[in-house]
N, C-alpha and C positions, 0 to 999 in steps of 0.2 A: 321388348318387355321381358325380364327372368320370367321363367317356368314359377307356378304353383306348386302348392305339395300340403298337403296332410295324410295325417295315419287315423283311423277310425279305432277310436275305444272298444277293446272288446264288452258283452254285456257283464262280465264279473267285473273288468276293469269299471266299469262305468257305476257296479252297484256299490266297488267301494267309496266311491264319490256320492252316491244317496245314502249312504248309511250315516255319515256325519252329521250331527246333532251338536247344540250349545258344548253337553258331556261329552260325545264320543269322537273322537279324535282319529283319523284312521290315517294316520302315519305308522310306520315301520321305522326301525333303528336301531342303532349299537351305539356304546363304548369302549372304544378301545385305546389302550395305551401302549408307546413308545420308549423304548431306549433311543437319547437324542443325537445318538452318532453323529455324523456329517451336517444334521440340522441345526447340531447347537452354535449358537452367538457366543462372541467372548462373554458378554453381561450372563449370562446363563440362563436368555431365553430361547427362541427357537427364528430359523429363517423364512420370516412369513414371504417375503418376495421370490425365494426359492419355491416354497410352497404353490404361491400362486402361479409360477411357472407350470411344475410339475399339473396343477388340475387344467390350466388351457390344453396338455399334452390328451390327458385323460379323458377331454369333454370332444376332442375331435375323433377321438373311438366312440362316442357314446352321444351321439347328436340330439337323442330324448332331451338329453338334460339340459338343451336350451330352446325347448318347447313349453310353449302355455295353453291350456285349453279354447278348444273356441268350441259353436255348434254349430248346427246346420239348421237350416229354417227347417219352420213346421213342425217337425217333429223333436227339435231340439238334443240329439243326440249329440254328445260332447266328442270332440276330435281334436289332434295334435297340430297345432302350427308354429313354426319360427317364433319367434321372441325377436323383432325387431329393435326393441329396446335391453337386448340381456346386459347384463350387467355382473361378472363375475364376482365383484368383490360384495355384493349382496347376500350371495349365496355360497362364497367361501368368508369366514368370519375367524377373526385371531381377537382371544379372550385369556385371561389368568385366573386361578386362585388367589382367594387369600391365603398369607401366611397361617399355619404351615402348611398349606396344600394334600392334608391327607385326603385318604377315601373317602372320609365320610362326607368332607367339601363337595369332592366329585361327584357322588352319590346326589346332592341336593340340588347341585346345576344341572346336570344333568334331566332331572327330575323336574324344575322350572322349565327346562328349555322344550320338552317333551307336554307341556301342560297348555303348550298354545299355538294356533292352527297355523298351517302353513297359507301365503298367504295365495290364492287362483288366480290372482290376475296377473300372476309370475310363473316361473318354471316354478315346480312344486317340490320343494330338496334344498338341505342348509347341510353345509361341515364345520363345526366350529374346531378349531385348533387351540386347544388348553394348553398353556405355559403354567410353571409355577408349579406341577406335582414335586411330590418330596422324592429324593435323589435324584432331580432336572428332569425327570421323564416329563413328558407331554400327552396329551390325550387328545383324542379326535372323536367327538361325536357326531354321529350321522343323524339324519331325519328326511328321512323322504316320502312321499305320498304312496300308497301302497297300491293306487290305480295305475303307478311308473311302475314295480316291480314287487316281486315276492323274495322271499327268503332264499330262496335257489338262486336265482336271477342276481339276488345284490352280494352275494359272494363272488357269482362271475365279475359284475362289475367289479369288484376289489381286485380283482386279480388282475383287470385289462390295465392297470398303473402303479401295480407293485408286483414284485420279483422274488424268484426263490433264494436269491443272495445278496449277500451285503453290494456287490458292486454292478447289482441289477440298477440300467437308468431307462425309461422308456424311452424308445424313438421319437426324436422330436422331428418334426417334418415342417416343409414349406407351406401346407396349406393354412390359409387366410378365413378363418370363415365369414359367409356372407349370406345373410337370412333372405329365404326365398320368399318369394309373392304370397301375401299370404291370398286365399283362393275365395272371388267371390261368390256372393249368395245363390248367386246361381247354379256356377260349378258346384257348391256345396249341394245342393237339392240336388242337382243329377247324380254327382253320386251314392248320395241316401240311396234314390232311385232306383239307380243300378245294383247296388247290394240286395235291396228286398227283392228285385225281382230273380235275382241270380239262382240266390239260395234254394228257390225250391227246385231249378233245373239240379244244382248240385247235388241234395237229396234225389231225389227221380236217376241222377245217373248211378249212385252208390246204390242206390234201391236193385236198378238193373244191374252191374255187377252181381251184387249178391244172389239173382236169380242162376247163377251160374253154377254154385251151392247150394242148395233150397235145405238141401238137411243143416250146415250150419248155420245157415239164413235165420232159421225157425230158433234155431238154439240164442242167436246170439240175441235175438227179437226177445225171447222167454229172460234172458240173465236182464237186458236191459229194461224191462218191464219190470221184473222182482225186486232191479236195486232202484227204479222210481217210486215202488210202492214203499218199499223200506226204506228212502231219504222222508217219506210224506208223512209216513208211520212217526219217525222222532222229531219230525216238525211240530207233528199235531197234537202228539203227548207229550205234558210237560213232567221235566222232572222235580226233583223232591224241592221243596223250597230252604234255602239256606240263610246267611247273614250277608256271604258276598254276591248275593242276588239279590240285589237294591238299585233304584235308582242313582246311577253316580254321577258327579261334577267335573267341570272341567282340570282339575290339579288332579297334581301324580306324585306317587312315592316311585322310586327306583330303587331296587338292590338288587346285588350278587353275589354268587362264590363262585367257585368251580371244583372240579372232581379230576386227581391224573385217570386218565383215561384207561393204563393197563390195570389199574383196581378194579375200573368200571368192567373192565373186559374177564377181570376175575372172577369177580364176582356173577358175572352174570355165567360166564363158564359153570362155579359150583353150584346156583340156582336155577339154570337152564333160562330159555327164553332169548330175548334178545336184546341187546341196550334200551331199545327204545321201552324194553318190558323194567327196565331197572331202572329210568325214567319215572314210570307211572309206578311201580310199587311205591319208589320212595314220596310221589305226591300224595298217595294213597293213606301212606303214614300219616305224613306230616300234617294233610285234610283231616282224618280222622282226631288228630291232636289239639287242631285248631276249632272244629267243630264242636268238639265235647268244650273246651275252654267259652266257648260262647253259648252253652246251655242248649245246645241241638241236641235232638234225639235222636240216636242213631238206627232205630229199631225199623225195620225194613225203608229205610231211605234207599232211596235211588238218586245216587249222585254221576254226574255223567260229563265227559270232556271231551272237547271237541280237539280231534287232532288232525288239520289238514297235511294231504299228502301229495307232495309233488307230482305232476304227471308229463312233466317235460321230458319231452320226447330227443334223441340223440340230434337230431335236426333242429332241434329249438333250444338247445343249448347257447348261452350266448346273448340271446333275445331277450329283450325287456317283457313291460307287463307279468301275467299271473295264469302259473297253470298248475293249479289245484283244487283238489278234489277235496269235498267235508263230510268227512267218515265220523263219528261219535260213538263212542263207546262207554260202558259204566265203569265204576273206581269200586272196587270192596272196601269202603271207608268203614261199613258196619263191622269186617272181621278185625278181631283185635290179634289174633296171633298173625305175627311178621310174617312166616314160612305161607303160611295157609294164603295169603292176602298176596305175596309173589304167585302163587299158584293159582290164584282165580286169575289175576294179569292176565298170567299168561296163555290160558284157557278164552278169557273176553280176545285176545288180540289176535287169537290164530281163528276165532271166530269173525272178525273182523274182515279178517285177510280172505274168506271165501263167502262175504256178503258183497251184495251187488250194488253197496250202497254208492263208492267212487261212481258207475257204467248210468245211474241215475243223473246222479248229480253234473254229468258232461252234459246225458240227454236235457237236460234241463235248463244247463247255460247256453246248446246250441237254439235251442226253442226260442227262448228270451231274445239271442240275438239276429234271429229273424224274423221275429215278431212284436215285443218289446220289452225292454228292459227292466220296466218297472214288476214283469213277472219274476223275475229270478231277485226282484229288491223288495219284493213284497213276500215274498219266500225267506227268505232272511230274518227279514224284520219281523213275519213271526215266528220265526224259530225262536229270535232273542226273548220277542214280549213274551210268549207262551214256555217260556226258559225249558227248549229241548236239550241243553245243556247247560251249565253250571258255567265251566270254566273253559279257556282253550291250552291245549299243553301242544307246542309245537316245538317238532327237532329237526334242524341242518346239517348238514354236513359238510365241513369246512377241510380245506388242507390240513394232512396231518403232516406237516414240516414249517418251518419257519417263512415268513418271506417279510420283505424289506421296500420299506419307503423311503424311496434314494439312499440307499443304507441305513435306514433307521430301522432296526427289528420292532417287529410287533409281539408286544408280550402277552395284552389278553386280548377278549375281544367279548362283550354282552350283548346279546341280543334283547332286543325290545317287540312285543307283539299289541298290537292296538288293541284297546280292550271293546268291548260292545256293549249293545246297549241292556240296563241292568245285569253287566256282571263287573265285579269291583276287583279283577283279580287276573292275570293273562301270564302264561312262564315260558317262554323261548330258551332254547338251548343252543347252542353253537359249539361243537368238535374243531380243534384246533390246534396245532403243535403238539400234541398228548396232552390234552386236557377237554374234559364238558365245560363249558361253561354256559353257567344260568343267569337267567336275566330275570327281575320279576318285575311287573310292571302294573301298579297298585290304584286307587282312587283314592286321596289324600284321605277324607274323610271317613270312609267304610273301613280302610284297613291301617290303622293305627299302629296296628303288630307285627305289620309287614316283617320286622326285623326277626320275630319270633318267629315266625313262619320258616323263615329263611335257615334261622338256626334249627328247629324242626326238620324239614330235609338234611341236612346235614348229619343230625341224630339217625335219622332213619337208614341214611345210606350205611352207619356205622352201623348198627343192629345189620343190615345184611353180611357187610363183610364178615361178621364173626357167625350168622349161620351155617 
């Protein structure tokens, strides 16, 4: 009889699966488009059989991606098994434009396809391959469940089947794959089992190490204690109340731009700070813009976004799932002068950077997942209900060079951040070839002006450059 095999859900991975609601959607994703090099067809559109090849290569690096959830009795904790039934072409999909195939087509597919759940009783991940963009480019939108991977993690995937040169092809190899046993109720219950009771030897022997040290022992006990209280602290105070903190629906607007990168780097050069600080001034703007335009008053508002932060370690490089950390910090929407408003930035984020609020937030996921999971999903969910922040602004960092899908270069690339529950509004960034590029990712109904919004940042980053 084959061997068994599952992977157990971390408790963040697992709370991104309780957080799902009718509205809230907790996929991850990008669009990114192609120069159709070696891909194009005589007819001018693209070689999907080629295609399909190239992801069988890709899916024997990354064996998640033909797992579906199961649980374990009793306690019902979700874990990874074989997909007996996978089925590639489900999950790789070739689709077109209408004539003429511009952005804005893009922008609305996109925007549908991202509006509806992935489905659990499959691997959880679609790549549709767009034909049909104007000058035969093609486009690839991603979607995958955000309990598979984070935003770090789905970069590396992109990389383990595409190349820094045009005549980059992945290794294709002999292996066959063939889905293991999936593991019964039983073996499942023993290893619940076995995990609860492990954990707390694990803790007990870290504990004895650390006696070894007792001066940093005490210290490192004091920072992890202060950044528990100060994650609790912005859980339990809400901030200001807004328009894009409403209840939202299952549809989505999508847009982008992007930024070349060495203006970014200019600019942040003559205004000091760091990218990430010319990130949030310019949201700061453009919030402040949008906020007056919907009759909010900006007089000691406290407007506040949440910016997770990778904590992937040089050993977990590579590795699927989610290892980050949810730091929150406030936006100076109330100052109207540009210069003043990069300088609170940048004052909140180096305040940021020596709060203890990441060292909590770990102690908090490891607790959950030795005890239960619905701690660290009821910690969440009120954060959102009790809206300890507003909106999420998250940034990646991507290869800064080119690289190529069987010779097809990649020209952009948008990132998509899942939004939660009552906030209408989420902005990923992704670093790539010398360019930012932003993604925003809207609730059809609450944000109307998505477009304006969009064009707002774009205003704002100009007002920097010329400070």
């Amino acid at each position: 009889m084959p061997y068994s095999h599952y992977d157990r859900l971390t408790a963040l991975d697992t709370t991104f699966l309780d957080l799902e609601s009718n509205g809230v959607h907790m996929h991850v994703g990008s669009v990114a488009t192609f120069e159709p090099g070696p891909l194009a067809t005589p007819e001018g559109g693209i070689d999907f059989a080629q295609i399909l090849r190239l992801a069988e290569v890709g899916l024997n690096r990354a064996p998640r991606f033909r797992q579906k959830l199961g649980t374990t009795p009793i306690s019902g904790h979700p874990v990874w098994i074989d997909d007996d039934r996978f089925n590639l072409t489900y999950h790789v999909r070739h689709t077109a434009l209408p004539l003429p195939g511009d952005e804005r087509r893009l922008k609305r597919l996109a925007a549908r396809i991202m509006s509806q759940k992935l489905d659990r009783s499959k691997p959880m991940w679609e790549l549709w391959f767009v034909e049909g963009l104007e000058g035969g480019r093609f486009a690839v939108i991603s979607k995958v469940h955000h309990c598979l991977i984070d935003g770090l993690s789905g970069v590396e995937l992109l990389a383990a089947f595409m190349g820094p040169n045009p005549s980059y092809r992945p290794v294709e190899t002999d292996h066959s794959w063939r889905p293991r046993r999936v593991p019964s109720p039983l073996e499942l219950l023993g290893g619940e089992l076995r995990h609860r009771v492990s954990r707390p030897g694990q803790i007990l022997a870290h504990t004895l190490r650390s006696l070894e040290d007792p001066a940093e022992s005490i210290d490192s006990a004091v920072k992890t204690a202060t950044g528990f209280v100060e994650g609790l602290g912005k859980a339990l105070s809400p901030a200001s109340e807004t328009p894009l903190n409403v209840p939202i629906g299952p549809y989505r607007r999508f847009d982008w731009t992007r930024f070349d990168l060495d203006i970014v780097k200019e600019v942040k050069e003559k205004v000091g700070g760091t990218i990430n600080d010319v990130v949030l001034a310019c949201v700061s703007g453009a919030m402040r813009r949008f906020l007056q335009q919907q009759g909010t008053s900006l007089r000691d508002i406290d407007f506040r976004v949440f910016v997770p932060v990778s904590t992937r370690t040089d050993e977990q490089r590579g590795t699927l799932g989610n290892r980050v950390s949810m730091l929150v910090t406030p936006l100076p929407v109330d100052q109207h002068d540009r210069k003043q408003r990069m300088d609170r930035v940048i004052a909140e984020t180096r305040k940021l950077k020596t709060s203890r609020q990441a060292k909590g937030t770990q102690v908090l996921e490891e607790l959950s997942d030795w005890t239960s999971t619905t701690l660290l999903t009821g910690m969440s969910r009120m954060a959102a209900a009790r809206r300890s922040y507003n909106m999420v602004v998250t940034n990646v960092p991507g290869p800064n060079f080119p690289v190529f899908l069987n010779g097809a270069r990649m020209l952009e690339s948008y990132p998509l951040v899942p939004l939660f529950e009552n906030q209408a509004l989420g902005t990923a960034l992704l670093s790539y070839d010398g360019a930012l590029h932003w993604g925003f990712n809207a609730d059809w109904e609450a944000m109307p002006e998505l477009h304006d919004f969009v064009a707002d940042i774009e205003e704002e980053f100009e007002g920097l450059r010329k400070l």
